[in-house]
FITI-753937 format. One record per residue (C-alpha): residue number from 1; residue in one letter; x, y, z. Coordinates in nm, 4 decimals, m for minus. Layout:
BEGIN
<NUM; 'A'; <X; Y; Z>>
...
end
This chain:
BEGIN
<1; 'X'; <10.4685; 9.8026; 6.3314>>
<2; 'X'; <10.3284; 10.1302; 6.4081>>
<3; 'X'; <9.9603; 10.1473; 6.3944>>
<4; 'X'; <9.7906; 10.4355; 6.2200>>
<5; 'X'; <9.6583; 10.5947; 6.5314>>
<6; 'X'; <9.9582; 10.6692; 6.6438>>
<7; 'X'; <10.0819; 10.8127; 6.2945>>
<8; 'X'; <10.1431; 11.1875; 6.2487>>
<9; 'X'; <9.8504; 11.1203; 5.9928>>
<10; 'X'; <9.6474; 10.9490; 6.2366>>
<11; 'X'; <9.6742; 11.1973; 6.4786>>
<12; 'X'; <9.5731; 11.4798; 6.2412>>
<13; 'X'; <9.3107; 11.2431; 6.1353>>
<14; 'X'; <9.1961; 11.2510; 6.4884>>
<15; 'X'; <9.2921; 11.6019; 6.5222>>
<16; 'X'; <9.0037; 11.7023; 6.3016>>
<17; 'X'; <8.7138; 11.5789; 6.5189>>
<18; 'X'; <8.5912; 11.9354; 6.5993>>
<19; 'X'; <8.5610; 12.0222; 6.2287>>
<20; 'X'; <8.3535; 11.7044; 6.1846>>
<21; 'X'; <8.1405; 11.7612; 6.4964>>
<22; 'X'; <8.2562; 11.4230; 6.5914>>
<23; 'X'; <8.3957; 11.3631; 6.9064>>
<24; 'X'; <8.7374; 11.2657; 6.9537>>
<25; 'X'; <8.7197; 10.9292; 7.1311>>
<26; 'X'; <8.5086; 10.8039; 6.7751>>
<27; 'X'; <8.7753; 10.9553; 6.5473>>
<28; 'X'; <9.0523; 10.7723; 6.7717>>
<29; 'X'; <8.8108; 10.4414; 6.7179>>
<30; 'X'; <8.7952; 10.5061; 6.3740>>
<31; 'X'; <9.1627; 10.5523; 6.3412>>
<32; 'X'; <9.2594; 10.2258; 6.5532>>
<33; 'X'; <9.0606; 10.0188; 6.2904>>
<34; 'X'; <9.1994; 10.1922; 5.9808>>
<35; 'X'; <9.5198; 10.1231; 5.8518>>
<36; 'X'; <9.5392; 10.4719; 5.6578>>
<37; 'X'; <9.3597; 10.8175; 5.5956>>
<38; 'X'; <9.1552; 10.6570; 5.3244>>
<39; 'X'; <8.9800; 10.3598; 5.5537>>
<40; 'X'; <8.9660; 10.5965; 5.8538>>
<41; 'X'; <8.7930; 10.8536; 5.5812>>
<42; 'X'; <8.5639; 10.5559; 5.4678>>
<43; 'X'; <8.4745; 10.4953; 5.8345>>
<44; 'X'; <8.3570; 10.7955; 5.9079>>
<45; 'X'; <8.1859; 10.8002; 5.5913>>
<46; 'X'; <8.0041; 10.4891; 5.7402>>
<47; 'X'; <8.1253; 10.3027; 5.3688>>
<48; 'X'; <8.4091; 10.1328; 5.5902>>
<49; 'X'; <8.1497; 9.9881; 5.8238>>
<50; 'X'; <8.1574; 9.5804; 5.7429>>
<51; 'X'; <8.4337; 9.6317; 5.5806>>
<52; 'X'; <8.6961; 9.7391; 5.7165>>
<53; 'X'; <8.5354; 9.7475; 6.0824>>
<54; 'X'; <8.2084; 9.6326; 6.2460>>
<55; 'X'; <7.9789; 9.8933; 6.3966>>
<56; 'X'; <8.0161; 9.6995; 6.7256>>
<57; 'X'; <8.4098; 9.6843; 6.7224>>
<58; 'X'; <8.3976; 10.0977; 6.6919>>
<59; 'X'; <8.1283; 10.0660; 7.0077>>
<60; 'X'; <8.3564; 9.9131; 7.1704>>
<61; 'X'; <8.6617; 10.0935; 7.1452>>
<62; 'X'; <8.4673; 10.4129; 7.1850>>
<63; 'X'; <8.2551; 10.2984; 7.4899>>
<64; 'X'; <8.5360; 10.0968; 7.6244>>
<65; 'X'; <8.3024; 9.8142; 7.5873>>
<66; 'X'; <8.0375; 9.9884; 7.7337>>
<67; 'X'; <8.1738; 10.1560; 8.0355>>
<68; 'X'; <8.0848; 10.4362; 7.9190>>
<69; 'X'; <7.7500; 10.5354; 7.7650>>
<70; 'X'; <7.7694; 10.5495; 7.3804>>
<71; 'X'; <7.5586; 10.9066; 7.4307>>
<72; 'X'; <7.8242; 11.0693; 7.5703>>
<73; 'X'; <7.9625; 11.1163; 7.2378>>
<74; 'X'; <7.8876; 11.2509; 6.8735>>
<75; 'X'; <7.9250; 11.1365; 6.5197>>
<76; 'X'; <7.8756; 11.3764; 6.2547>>
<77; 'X'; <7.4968; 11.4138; 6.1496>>
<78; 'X'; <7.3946; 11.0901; 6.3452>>
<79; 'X'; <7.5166; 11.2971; 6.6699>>
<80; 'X'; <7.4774; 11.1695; 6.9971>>
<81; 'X'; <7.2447; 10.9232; 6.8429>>
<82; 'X'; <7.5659; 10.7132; 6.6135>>
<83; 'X'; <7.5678; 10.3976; 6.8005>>
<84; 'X'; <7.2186; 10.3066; 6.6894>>
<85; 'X'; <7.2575; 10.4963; 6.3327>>
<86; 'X'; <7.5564; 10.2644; 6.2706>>
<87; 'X'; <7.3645; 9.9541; 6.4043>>
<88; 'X'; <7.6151; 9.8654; 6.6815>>
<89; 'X'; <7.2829; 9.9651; 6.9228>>
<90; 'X'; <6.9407; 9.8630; 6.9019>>
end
């Protein structure tokens, strides 16, 4: 079963991180955890959050479980501060 990252709609999902001043490595953990355009929508949203992914499991993937520093990248209007505005940081 093809996962929804790897979709065409995944990958235009993805695809529109610039437009959502998000970077691309989030959009690419939000699409791993969705299973369509409407959960990875919700997830960026933050509604998805506890639902359909924890904040930490998006850390994760993102970070590469914290290899690499969750400032390095942006989230919308939380920016380079998202890890703690999700509440997968302290």
């Amino acid at each position: 079963m093809t996962k929804y990252n790897e979709t065409d709609e995944g990958l235009a999902f993805i695809a529109t991180a610039d437009s959502r001043e998000t970077s691309p490595e989030i959009m690419e953990a939000i699409a791993f955890f969705a299973r369509n355009t409407a959960e990875a929508e919700a997830l960026w949203r933050g509604d998805g959050l506890g639902k359909i992914a924890n904040p930490s499991d998006i850390w994760e993937h993102a970070t590469n479980n914290g290899l690499r520093p969750a400032s390095d990248y942006a989230w919308g209007d939380a920016g380079y501060d998202w890890a703690r505005a999700i509440g997968a940081e302290d």
